[in-house]
N, C-alpha and C positions, 0 to 999 in steps of 0.2 A: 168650759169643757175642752174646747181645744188650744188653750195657752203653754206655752211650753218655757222654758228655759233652757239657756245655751252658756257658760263661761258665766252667768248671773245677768245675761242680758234677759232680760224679759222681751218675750213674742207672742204676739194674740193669736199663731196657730202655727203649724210646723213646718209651714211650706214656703218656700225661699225662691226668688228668681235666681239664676244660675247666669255666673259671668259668662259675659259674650255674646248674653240677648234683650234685644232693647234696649240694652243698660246706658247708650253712648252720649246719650243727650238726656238733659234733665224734663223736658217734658216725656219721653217714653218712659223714664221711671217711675215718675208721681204717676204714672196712668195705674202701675200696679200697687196704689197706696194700701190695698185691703189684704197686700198678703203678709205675714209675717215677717220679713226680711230679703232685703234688695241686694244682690250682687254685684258692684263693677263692674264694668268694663276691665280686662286684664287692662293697669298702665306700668310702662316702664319710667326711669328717667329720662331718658330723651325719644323724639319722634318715633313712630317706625312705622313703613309705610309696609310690610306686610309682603304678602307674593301675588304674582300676576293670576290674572283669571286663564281659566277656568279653577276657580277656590271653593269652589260646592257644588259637591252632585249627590241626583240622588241613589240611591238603592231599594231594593223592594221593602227591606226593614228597618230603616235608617238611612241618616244622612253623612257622606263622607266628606268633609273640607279640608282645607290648609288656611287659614287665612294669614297666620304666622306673629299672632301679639299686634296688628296693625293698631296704630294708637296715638292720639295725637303728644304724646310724653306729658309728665305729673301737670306741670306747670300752668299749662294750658286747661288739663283736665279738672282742678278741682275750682275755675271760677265757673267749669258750668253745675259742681254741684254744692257752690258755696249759697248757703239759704235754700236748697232742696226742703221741700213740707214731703219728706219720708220719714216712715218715724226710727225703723231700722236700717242703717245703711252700711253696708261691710266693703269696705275698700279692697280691690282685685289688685295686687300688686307682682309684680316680677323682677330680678335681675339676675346681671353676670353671677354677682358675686358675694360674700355677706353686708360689705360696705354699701353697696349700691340699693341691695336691698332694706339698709335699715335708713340711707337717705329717702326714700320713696317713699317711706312709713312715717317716716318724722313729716313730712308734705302734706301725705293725705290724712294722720293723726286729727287735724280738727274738726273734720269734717265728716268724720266717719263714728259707729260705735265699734267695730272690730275690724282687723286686717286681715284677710286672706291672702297668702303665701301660692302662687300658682309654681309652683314645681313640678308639672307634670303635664303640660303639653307636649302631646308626642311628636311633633314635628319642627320646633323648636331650639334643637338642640340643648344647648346646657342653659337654655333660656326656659328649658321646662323638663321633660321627662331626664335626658341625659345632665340633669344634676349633676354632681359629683354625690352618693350617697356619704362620703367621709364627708362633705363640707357643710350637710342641713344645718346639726348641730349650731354650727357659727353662725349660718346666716338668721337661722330663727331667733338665738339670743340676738341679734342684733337688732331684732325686729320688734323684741319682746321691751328692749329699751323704750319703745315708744311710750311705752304705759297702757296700751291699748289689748283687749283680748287678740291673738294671736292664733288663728286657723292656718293649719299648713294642708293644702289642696294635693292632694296623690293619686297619681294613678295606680292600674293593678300589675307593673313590673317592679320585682323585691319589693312589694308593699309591704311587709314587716316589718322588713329591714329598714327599708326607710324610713316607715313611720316611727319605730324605735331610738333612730338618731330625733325626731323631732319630740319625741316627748321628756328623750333626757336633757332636751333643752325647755325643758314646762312649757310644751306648748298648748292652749286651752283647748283645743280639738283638733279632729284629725277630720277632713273631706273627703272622700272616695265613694266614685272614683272620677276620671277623666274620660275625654273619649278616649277609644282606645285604637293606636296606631295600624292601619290599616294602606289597603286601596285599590285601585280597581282599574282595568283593561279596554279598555275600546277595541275589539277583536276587525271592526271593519277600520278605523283607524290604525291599527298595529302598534298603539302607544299608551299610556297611562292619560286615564282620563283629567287630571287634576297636572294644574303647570310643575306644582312642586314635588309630582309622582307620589309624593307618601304624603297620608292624612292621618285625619283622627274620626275615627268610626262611632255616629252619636245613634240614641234610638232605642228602637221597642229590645233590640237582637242583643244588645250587652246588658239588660237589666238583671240575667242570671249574675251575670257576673258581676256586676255592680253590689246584690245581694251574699253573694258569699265572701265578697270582701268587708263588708260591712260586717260579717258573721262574724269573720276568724278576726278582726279588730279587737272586736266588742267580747269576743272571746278571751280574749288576751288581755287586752289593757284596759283599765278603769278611767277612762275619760271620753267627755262628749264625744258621737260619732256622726256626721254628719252626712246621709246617702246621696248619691247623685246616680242616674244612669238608665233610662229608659222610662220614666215616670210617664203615664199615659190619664191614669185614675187613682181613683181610692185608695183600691185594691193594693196597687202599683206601692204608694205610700204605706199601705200599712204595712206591707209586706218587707218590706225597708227597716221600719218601725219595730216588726217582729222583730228582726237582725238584731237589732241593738241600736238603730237611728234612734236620736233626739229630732233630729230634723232632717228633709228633705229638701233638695234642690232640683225644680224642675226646670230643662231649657229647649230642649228639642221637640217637647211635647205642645211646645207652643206651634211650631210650624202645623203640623197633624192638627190641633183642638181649637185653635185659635187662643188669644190671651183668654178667653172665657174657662180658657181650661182649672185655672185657680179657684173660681167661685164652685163650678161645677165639683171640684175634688172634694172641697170644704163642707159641701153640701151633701155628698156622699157620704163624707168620713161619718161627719156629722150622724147621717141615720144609720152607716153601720153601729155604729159605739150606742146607740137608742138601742138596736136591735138583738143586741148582743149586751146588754146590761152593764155596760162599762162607765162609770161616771167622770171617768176624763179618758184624755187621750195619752197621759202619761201612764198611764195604767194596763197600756199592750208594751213600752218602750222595753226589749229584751229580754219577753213573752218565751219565744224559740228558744231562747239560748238555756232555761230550764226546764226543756221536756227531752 
């Protein structure tokens, strides 16, 4: 009932861990074996040691960080998830440029079943949100070389726009959204709370918007969409689901619910769709978008 499908990946339920949590070592991965599909750690090609603390704070609704792609570079990273027992595992990848981007993909290619494209960290620079929107198109064919299904990760600045450069490059799905750039004050300090002053703003407070980008995607263009952005519950998911998601990513909801958050969702969804006479879970996928 809750199996889904992505680019022709098969998943035994729609719900994904989200790069950047647990993802970093291969035992916190295999710990989420029972969800649908594993996220990376964003990796570049080489090191990167990321910005100085203070990198996470919190807020009443959300959490805001910089951490800045810290990451031990590809090299390093795929022996620890070479013979990972995951059974979906979608490679987090970044660079400068399209070259760099399609070397990182040729790297993590064997070890992965699809590559996600992180082009939308917002604090990052052209390492994430300030892309060059003329340049997706190249970097995604170059990515698309791999052979591997090909997710490009977006945030919700000219999301259309962008996402349009990536699909005239056949990219298998689009992700949205990202945290979204943010940050916050210390009034008795007199400074920005966060070393690198500007964040990215995760949580319960951007899942509107996380939802109406998924809207006007799924509205527009005919390919997988995949939701990210305040997922808490079911609710959260299906609500996503209505938009026009194939699948969810959840990452912040883990701090708030603990990892148990996955079983618990599953196990909800599960009795709304009983309660509600639905005999799968593909069967709400872009429900709203025909009423």
């Amino acid at each position: 009932m809750l199996e889904i499908e992505v680019a022709k990946i098969k998943m035994k339920n729609p719900l994904m861990l989200a790069s950047g949590i647990l993802d970093l070592t291969r035992e916190s991965m295999e710990s989420f074996s029972h969800v649908g599909a594993i996220v990376t750690k964003s990796v570049g090609r080489e090191e990167r040691k990321g910005y100085k603390n203070p990198s996470i704070y919190e807020l009443p609704y959300g959490l805001l960080n910089a951490i800045g792609l810290a990451n031990p570079g590809i090299d390093e990273y795929i022996k620890e998830i070479d013979g990972i027992k995951v059974d979906v595992l979608i490679g987090s990848i970044f660079g400068e440029n399209g070259e760099e981007f399609g070397y990182v993909a040729r790297k993590m290619t064997p070890y992965v079943k699809a590559i996600e494209m992180n082009m939308s960290c917002p604090h990052a620079k052209k390492l994430g949100a300030e892309y060059p929107t003329d340049e997706i198109k190249e970097a995604v064919e170059e990515v698309k070389k791999s052979g591997k299904p090909t997710f490009v990760k977006l945030g919700m600045e000219n999301l259309m726009e962008r996402a349009l450069q990536a699909i005239d490059a056949k990219a298998d799905a689009i992700v949205a959204i990202n945290t979204v750039r943010a940050m916050a004050i210390d009034i008795d300090a007199r400074m920005p709370v966060l070393a690198n002053k500007i964040g990215g703003y995760s949580g319960m407070a951007i899942k509107p918007i996380g939802v109406r980008c998924v809207y006007e995607l799924a509205s527009e263009y005919d390919l997988p969409i995949i939701g990210v952005g305040g997922i808490t519950s079911a609710e959260d998911a299906i609500e996503y689901m209505m938009a026009g998601a194939v699948a969810v990513q959840i990452g912040t909801g883990i701090y708030y619910e603990g990892k148990e958050i996955f079983q618990k969702i599953l196990r909800d969804m599960q009795k709304w769709l009983d309660e509600n006479g639905y005999n799968s879970i593909k069967d709400i996928i872009g429900i709203a978008l025909k009423r």
